[in-house]
N, C-alpha and C positions, 0 to 999 in steps of 0.2 A: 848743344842740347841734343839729344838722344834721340829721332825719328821713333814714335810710338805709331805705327799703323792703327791702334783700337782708338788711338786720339788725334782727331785733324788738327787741334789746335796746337800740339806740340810739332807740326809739319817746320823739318830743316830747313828752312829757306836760305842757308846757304849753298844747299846742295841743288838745288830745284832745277827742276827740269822743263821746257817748256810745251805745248803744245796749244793746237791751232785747232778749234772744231769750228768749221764753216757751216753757217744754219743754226748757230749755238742759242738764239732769243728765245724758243720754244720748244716743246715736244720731247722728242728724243735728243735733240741738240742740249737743249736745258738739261736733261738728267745726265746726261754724256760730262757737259761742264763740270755737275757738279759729284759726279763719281771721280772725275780726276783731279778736282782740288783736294777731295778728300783723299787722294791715293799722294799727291805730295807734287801737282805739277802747279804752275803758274800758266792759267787758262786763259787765251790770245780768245774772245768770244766775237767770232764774226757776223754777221748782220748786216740786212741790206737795207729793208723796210719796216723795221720794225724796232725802232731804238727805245722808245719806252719797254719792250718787254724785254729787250737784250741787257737794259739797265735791272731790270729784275735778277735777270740771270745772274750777272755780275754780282748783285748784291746778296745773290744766295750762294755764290761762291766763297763770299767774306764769311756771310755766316756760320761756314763749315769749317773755317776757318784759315783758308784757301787765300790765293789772290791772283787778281788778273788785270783783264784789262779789254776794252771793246777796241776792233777793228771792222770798219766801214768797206767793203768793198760788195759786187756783183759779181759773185763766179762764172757766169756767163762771158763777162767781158773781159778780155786778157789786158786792157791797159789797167782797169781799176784792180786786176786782182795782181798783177807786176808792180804798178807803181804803190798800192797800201803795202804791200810785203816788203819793198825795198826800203820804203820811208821808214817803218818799223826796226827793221836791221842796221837803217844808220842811225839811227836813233839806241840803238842795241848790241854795239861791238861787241863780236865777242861771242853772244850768247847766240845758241841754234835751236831752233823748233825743230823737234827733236820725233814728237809726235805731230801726225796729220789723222783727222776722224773727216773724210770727206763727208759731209751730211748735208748740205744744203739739195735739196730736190724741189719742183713744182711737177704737180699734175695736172691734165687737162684731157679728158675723155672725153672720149667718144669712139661711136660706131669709125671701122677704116674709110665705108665707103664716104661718111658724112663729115670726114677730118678735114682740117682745113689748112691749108699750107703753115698759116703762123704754129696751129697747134702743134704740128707734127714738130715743126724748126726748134717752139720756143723750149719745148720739152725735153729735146736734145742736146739743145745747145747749154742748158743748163745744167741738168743730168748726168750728161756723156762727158761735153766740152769744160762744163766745171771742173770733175777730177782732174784733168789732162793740164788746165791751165795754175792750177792751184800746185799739183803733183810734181808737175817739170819744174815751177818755180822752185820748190823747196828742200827736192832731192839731192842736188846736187851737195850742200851741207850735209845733211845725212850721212851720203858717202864719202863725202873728208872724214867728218867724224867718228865712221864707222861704228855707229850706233842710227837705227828708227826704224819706227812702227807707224805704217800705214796702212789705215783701217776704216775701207770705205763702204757705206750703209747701202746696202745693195736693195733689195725685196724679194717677195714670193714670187711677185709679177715677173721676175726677170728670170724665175727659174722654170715653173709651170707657164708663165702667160695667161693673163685675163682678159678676158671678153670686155672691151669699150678701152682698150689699153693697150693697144700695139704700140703705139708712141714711146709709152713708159716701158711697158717689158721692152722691147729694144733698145732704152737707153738704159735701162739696169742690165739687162743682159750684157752689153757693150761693156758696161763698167766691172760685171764678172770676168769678161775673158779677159782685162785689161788686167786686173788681178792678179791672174793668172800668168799672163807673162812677161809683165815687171816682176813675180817675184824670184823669178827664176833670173831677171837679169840683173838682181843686187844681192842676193843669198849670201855673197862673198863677202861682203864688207857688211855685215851682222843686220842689214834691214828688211826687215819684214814687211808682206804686205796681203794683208787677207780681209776679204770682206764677209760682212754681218748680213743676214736676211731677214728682215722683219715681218711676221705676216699681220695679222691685222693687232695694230697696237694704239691704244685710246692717244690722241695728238692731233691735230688742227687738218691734215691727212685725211686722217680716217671721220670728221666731224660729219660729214656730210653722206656717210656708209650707213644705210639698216643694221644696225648691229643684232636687233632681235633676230631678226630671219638670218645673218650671216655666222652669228655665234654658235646655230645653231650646226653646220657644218665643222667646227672646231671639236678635235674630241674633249679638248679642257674645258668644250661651253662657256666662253668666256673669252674677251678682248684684252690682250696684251698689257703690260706698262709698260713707262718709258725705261722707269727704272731696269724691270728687267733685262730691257735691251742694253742699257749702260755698263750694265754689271760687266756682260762679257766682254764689251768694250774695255774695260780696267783694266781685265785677264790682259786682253791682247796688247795694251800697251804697255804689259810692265815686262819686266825680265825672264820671267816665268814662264814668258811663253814664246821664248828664245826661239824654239824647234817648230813651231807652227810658221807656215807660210804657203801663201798659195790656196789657201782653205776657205770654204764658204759657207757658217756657219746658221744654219736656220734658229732664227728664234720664232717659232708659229703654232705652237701648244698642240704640238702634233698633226696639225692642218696636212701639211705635206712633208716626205720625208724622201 
């Protein structure tokens, strides 16, 4: 059967390809999922705390006419996120996650002076230590196969810095120069690695943000979607964006540039 990009439901699935969005139950993650079932992958939807919504996701992946499948781990903790990807793989001879959409993030603000060891750690360790432990696990595949795209959800915070947010800008920050030079250290064996910057975009994140008073700072006067963030995500994981690497692509309605 003939792969029709204007129809998800005629998606090859003998040719499928896989990929991994960690943080996939909601937000950006959700839309993330479900722009690459619709682009032709078989979407691995990771999830920590939140299995009722990540079943959502899943089920709006079928919708589309997609399919996947839910994986349980904490990017934070490197046994849970080693030992779900390993059990996965033997479970799955053969077959390589191919894409990585590192997304799973928490924030916890506050002033520097008034931060508190856990927040600084937890926000890090999650953040920072999440891409590194996800990323090492699954590159290595990659580079056999000399095909993948990895494409980690950075922010505004990490490029400007926010006020009540050193924790997070420093852990998106961390994860831009990481970017930066893993993509220089796999260029050669076709994988790419560029991250996405979000500025303020409607998701469980930004729930608790003034958006009246903040929007108004935006020159598009307006908060983000997820969708839009997803879109460029598709870009960067299909072929098409073979020559891109290394790039840190603002999605922020003109906010900063």
């Amino acid at each position: 059967m003939k792969n029709e990009p204007d129809s998800p439901l005629l998606i090859n699935f003998a040719a499928m390809k896989y990929a991994l969005v960690t943080g996939g139950s909601k937000g950006i993650g959700r839309a993330v999922c479900c722009t690459l079932a619709e682009n032709g992958f078989y979407v691995l939807v990771n999830f920590n705390s939140s299995p009722e919504e990540a079943a959502i996701t899943l089920s709006l992946v079928k919708d589309r006419g997609g399919d996947g499948e839910l994986i349980k781990f904490d990017v934070s903790r490197q046994e849970e996120v080693e030992g779900a990807l390993a059990e996965w793989q033997g479970r799955n001879d053969g077959k390589v996650i191919q894409v990585l959409v590192n997304n799973a993030g928490i924030r916890k603000d506050a002033l520097l002076m008034w931060m508190k060891n856990e927040e600084w750690a937890d926000v890090l360790q999650t953040n920072l230590n999440g891409f590194f432990f996800t990323t090492r696990f699954l590159i290595k595949d990659m580079l056999i196969s000399k095909f993948g795209r990895i494409i980690n959800i950075v922010s505004l915070s990490g490029i400007k810095g926010l006020p009540g947010q050193a924790n997070y800008s420093a852990a998106k920050a961390g994860v831009i120069g990481a970017t930066k030079a893993l993509a220089q250290e796999v260029a050669k064996k076709n994988v790419t690695v560029n991250a996405v910057a979000p500025g303020f975009i409607h998701s469980d994140m930004t729930r608790d943000l003034d958006e009246a008073q903040l929007k108004a700072m935006i020159p598009m006067n307006r908060f983000g979607k997820p969708e839009e963030v997803a879109e460029i995500i598709g870009f960067l994981a299909s072929e098409k964006s073979s020559y891109i690497t290394g790039a840190v692509i603002n999605v922020n309605g003109g906010l900063y540039t």
